[in-house]
N, C-alpha and C positions, 0 to 999 in steps of 0.2 A: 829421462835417464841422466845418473850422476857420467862426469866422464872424468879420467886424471891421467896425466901423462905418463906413461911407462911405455915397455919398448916390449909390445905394441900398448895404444892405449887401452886402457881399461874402465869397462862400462858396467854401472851396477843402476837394478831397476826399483825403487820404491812402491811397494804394495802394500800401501795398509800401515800396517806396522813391523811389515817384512820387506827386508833387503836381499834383493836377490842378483849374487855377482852375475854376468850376462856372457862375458867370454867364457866361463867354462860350461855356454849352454850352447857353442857352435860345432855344428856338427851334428848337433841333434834334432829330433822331429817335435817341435811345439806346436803347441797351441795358443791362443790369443783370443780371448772373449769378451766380449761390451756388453757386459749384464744390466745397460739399458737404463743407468745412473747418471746425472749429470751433477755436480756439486760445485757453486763458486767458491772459487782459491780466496775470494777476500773475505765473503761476507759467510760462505757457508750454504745460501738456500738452493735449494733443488733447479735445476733449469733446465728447458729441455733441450736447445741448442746454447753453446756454450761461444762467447766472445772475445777475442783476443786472445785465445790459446790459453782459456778457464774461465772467464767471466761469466756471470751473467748480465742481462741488458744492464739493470740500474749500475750495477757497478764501472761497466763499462761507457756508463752515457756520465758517469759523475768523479770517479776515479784519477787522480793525476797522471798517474804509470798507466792509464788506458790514452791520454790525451795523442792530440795527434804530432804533436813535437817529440814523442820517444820513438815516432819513427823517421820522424824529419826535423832532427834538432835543431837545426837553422833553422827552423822556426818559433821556437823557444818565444813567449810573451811573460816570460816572468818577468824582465826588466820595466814592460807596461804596466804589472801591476795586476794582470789578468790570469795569474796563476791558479791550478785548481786547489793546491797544496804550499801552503810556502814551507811546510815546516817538510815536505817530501821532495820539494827542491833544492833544499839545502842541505840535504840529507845523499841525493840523487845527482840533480844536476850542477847543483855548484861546487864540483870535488875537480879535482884533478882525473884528466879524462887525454887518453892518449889514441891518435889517429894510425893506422898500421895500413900496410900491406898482407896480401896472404894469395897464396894461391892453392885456388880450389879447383884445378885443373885447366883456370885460366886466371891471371889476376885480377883481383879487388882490392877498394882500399873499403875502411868502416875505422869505426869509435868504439871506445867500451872504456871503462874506469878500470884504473890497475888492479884491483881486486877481483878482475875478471879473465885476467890470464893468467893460465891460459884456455881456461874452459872456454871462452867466446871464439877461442880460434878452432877446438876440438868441435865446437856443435854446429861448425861450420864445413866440415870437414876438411878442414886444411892441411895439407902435407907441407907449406912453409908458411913464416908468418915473421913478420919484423913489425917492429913499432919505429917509427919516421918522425914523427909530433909528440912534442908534450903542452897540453895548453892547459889550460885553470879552469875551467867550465867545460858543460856538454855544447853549450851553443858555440863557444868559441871551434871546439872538434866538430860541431855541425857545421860551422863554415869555411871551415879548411876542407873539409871533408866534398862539400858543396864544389869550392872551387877545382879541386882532384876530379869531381865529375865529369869533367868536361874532356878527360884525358884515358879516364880509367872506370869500368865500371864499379857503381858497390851493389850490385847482385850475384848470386853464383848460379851458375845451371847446374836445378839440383839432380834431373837426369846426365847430364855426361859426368857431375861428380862421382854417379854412385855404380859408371860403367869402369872406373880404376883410379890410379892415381896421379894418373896427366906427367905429363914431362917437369920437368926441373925447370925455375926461374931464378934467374940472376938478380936476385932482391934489391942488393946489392945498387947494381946500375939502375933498375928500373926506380930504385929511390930517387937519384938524382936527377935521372930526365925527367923524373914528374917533377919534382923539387924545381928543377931548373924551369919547365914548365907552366909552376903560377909565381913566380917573384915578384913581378908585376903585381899580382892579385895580393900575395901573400904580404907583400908591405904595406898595400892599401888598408887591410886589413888589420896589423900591426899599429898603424896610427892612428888608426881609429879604438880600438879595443886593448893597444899597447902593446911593448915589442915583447913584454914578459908570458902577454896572455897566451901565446902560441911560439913556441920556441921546436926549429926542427931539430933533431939527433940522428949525428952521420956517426956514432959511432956504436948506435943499436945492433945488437947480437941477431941474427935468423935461428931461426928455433925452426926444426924439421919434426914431424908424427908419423909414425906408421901404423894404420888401423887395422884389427884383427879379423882380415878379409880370407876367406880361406878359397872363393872365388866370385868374382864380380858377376853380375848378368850381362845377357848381349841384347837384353830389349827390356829395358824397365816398365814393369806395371804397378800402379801404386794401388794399393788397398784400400778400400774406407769404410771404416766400421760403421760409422751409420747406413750406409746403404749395407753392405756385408757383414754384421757382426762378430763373425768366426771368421778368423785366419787360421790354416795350417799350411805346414810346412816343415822343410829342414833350413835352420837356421843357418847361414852361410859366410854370413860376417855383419857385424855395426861399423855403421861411418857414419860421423854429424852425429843427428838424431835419429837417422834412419836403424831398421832392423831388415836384413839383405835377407829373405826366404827364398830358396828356388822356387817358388810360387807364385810371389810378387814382394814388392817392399814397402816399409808403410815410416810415416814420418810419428814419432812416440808423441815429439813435444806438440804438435796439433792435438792431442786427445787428452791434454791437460786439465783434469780433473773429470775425466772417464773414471767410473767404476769399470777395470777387470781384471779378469783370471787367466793368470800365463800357470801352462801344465806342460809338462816333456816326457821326453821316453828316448831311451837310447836308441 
């Protein structure tokens, strides 16, 4: 699902060659079908379990953006020379890449390149989100990020996100007790990598979303089209990547590059 910031946000779903906005389908009773397709996002061939949220095997065993530094960027081996892609990490990971807060009913920190917010904070389901870091690479944001671990999770619970929208956080403060937090670490790292490659920002704006939930559940059940191929239901709100049915809820971006057919009725 595409997501954009408005007040609430706004989620539209790509089928094909049809774009189908998704808020003005809450409220309503759909359908959801896995007509038993599977298609790699990179190469195109048929598969029958898909990897990486669309791959197939080969792509995902040979692929840069499958490697295992796009989930653990501190571990980043392009500077060894061990790169899958240089011409996809210069593209990817050697950009300007900024480290944030967000809370998604409890707080996180993560990375994403500026050209990814605020979508990376919507498909997270974040109701606040501040950017803390600006550094020159992903590995440089993967090691900030690293050291923030020790303080702050970077996972979110994706059932208590999708039972509301959690209380309000002081982003604010919680910047600076983490900040204050790794200095130590944060200058070790500075001298080594440079004071320019990771520079913090106390004077980052919080950005707040409110998602088009018309009502939460009180016990999350997630759906999975390979074992269930049919969902129904009345749609009840999107948050993240999730679609809220009073039946159960199911996460979109896992079934990336699923062949199916969403149908409704008033």
């Amino acid at each position: 699902m595409q997501a954009r910031a408005g007040e609430p946000v706004e989620y539209g779903l790509t089928l094909g060659d049809h774009h189908q906005p998704m808020n003005e389908l809450i409220g309503k009773s759909i359908q959801l079908e896995f007509i038993g397709k599977i298609q790699c996002q990179a190469c195109g061939r048929e598969t029958k379990k898909s990897f990486s949220q669309g791959y197939c095997y080969p792509c995902f065993q040979s692929l840069a953006e499958c490697d295992l530094c796009v989930m653990s960027p501190e571990r980043c081996h392009h500077h060894l020379g061990t790169c899958r892609d240089n011409d996809f990490a210069e593209r990817f990971c050697m950009q300007q890449h900024h480290v944030y807060l967000a809370n998604t009913t409890a707080l996180k920190v993560g990375i994403t390149r500026h050209e990814n917010l605020p979508t990376r904070w919507l498909d997270q389901g974040a109701t606040q989100a501040m950017v803390i870091m600006n550094t020159t690479s992903r590995r440089a944001a993967g090691l900030v990020e690293h050291a923030l671990k020790a303080h702050v999770s970077d996972r979110t619970s994706w059932q208590r996100m999708l039972k509301g929208p959690g209380d309000k956080i002081d982003l604010v403060e919680a910047r600076d007790q983490l900040l204050g937090a790794i200095t130590a670490r944060l200058n070790a790292l500075q001298q080594v990598h440079g004071i320019t490659a990771m520079q913090p920002v106390f004077d980052g704006k919080p950005f707040e979303f409110n998602f088009p939930v018309e009502a939460y559940p009180e016990k999350v059940k997630s759906h999975n089209l390979d074992k269930t191929p049919l969902l129904e239901g009345t749609l009840m709100g999107i948050k993240a990547q999730y679609l809220i049915l009073d039946t159960a809820v199911i996460n979109l971006r896992k079934y990336t590059s699923y062949q199916v057919s969403l149908s409704w009725r008033d």
